[in-house]
Residue, then its C-alpha position, 0 to 999 in steps of 0.5 A: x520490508x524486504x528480506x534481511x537475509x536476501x540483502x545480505x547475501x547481496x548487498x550490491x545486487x540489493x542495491x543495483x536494482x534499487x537504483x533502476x528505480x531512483x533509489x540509493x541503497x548505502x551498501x557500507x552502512x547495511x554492513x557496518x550495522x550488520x557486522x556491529x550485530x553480528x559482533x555482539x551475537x558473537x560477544x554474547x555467545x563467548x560470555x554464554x560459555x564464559x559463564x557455563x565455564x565459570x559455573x563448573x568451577x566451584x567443583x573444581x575450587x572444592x576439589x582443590x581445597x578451597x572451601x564451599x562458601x569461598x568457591x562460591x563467592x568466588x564464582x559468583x563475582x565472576x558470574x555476575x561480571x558476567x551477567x553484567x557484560x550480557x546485559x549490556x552486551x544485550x542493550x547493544x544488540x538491541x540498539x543495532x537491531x533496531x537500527x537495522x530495522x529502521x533502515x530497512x523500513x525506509x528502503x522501497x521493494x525491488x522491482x520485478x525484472x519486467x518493470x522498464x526502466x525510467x526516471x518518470x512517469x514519461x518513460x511508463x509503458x503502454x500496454x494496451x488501449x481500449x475504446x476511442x475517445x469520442x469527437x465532439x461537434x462542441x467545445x468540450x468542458x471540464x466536469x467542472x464547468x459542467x457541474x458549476x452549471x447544473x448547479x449541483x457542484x460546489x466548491x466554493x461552499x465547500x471551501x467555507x465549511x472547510x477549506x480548499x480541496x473539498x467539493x460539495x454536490x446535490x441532487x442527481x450528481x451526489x446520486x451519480x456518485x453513489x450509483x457508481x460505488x453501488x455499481x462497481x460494489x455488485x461488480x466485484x462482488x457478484x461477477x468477480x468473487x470479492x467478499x465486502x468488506x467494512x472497515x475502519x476509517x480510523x487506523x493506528x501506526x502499526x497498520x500504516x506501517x506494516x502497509x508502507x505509508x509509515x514511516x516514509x509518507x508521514x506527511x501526507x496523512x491526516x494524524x488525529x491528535x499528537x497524543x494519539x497515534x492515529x490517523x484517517x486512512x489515506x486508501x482502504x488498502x491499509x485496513x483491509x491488509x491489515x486484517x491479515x497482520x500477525x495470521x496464519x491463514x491455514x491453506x483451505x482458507x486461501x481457497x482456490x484463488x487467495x481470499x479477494x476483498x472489495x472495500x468501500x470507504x472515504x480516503x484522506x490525504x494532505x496531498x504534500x508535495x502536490x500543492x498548485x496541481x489539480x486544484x479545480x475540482x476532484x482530481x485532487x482532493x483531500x477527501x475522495x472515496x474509492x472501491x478498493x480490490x485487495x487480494x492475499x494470495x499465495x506466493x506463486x499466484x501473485x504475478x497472474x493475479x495481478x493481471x487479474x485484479x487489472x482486469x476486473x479494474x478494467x471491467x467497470x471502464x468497459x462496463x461504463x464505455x469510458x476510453x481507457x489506456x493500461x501503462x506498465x509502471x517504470x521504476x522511477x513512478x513506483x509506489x514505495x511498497x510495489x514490485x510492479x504496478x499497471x496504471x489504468x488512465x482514462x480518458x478526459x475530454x475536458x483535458x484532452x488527455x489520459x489520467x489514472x483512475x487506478x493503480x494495480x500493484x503487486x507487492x510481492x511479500x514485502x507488505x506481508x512481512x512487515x505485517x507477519x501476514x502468513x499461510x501454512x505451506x501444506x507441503x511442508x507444514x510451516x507458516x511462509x508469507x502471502x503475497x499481497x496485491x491491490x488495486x482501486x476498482x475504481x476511485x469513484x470521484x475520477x469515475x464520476x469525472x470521466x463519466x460527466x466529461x464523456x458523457x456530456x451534450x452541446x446544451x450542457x446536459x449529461x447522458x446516464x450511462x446504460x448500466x448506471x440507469x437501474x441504479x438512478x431510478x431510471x434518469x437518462x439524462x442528469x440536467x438538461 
């Protein structure tokens, strides 16, 4: 959420850099409910002093004769017309309150000066490369035609236990998946400083609000019961940040670097909007898992480690020898809660083109004010809010396809990557 005080000093600053990203701020609806607030603030104070004045009237009443019981029975009608106008007074600051809140969780964060305009991920920036895509002396396939014939993925099968968008692998391909999520677990953890962590795939509104997806993405979860505010959880990114929400997290617990979380989960998404795309294979899928990389850091520490969380996204590409390009996100692409994403796309032989497989992103505080996640300044004693930055380290089920896809023989077979052999019992060659 961004900060009330910062919109109001500059409405239409607020607004102009909304619009780099595609987003229409209503300048004159923010002050219309902010002078309504700022109108019953003053009501209520006037009543306030109506109310300490009529107080000291029952001495003034007294002194002029009036008797005790009738000074205050005169008093007290006009005190509880007062309370009355309070009250409502109270109700109306309330309502507008609520109002302006409401309003505010609607409107996207603010991109950072840096981020380039545009309207689509057309006008995304590249920033770097790494690796060359590999030249085959066959006809490449897609992971799908791949798995189909090893007879280890099956979606059709899939779609009988529950629908479309859902796959089903055996053997040494299930066992590929798991050996990437335990390879880029040690990574994080052992190499780049990442406490594991284990969460709920089961959260309530409040988590999903204080991360963004409430109330803007609501159709794109998977809700549990309409009775029931909860929902499966669309990325690791909602648990893990919310293990901050409504803490002050002392600067010693911060340590050097912000506390660094990696997370292993399933991820959930009705993919509304997305219907007809993607709908060979796991690109798309209603129910894929990623490593998730969270850090909660101080304000001034964001911007480098956000390069930083990128990096270590880009390790386990580097790692698995998989082609690779790193864009800058421009305003039109950002996420909803982002200030600035880098976009990591890998290379796909089966499609002859780059697709993400990570999204690292600066938030800036407006996550961490949504959930009052806070650190106590040293330097001047008083709780102030993280910044909060994350990124997929990597989505496992588009790690596994660019494996299968670059990876690939002429007879149909798929070489192990080097570092994912320890981790398959020593298999070098999946089929073939």
């Amino acid at each position: 959420m961004l900060d009330i005080k910062a919109v109001r000093q500059d409405p239409e600053g607020i607004a102009k850099a909304l619009a780099t990203r595609g987003f229409t701020f209503d300048v004159q609806q923010f002050k219309a409910l902010d002078a309504r607030r700022k109108q019953a603030d003053i009501d209520s104070q006037n009543l306030l002093a109506a109310r300490k004045s009529a107080s000291k009237k029952i001495g003034v009443l007294v002194g002029q004769g009036v008797g005790v019981d009738d000074a205050k029975a005169q008093v007290n009608e006009t005190l509880q017309t007062i309370a009355a106008q309070i009250d409502t007074l109270t109700e109306q600051a309330k309502q507008v309150q609520g109002e302006l809140e409401e309003l505010l969780l609607r409107v996207p964060n603010v991109p950072d000066e840096d981020v380039p305009a545009g309207a689509s991920e057309q006008d995304n920036l590249e920033v770097s490369r790494w690796g060359e895509p590999g030249q085959f002396d066959f006809e490449a396939k897609d992971h799908v035609a791949l798995g189909e014939a090893l007879r280890q993925l099956d979606s059709e099968t899939a779609g009988k236990i529950t629908g479309s968008r859902f796959t089903v692998m055996y053997g040494s391909l299930a066992r590929l998946q798991r050996a990437l999520t335990q390879f880029m677990l040690n990574l994080h953890t052992q190499e780049h400083g990442y406490t594991e962590i284990y969460v709920p795939y089961i959260v309530n509104r409040e988590s999903l609000r204080g991360t963004g997806q409430l109330p803007k993405f609501e159709e794109d979860l998977f809700k549990l019961r309409a009775d029931q505010d909860l929902y499966l959880i669309p990325t690791a990114e909602v648990p893990v940040t919310n293990v901050a929400r409504d803490r002050i997290f002392e600067d010693a617990k911060l340590g050097e670097d912000g506390i660094k979380f990696a997370s292993h989960t399933p991820c959930f998404r009705s993919e509304a909007g997305n219907y007809g795309r993607d709908t060979r294979g796991l690109i798309r899928q209603h129910q894929f898992e990623k490593v998730e990389l969270v850090q909660l850091v101080r304000p001034q520490q964001s911007t480098e480690a956000l390069e930083q969380l990128t990096g270590h996204a880009e390790k386990v590409l580097q790692l698995l020898e998989l082609p690779y390009r790193k864009v800058i996100l421009c305003g039109g692409d950002l996420g909803f809660s982002a200030r600035k994403t880098y976009d990591l796309e890998v290379w796909l032989p089966g499609q002859d083109a780059y697709r993400e497989i990570s999204s690292c992103s600066n938030f800036g505080d407006y996550q961490a004010r949504r959930m009052q996640a806070r650190w106590r300044n040293p330097a001047t004693g008083k709780p102030e809010l993280l910044h909060t930055i994350n990124g997929s380290g990597l989505a496992v089920g588009r790690t596994l396809v660019a494996v299968m896809e670059n990876y690939q023989r002429a007879d149909g077979s798929i070489l192990i990557p080097q570092v994912l052999q320890a981790y398959m019992g020593g298999l070098t060659i999946l089929g073939g």
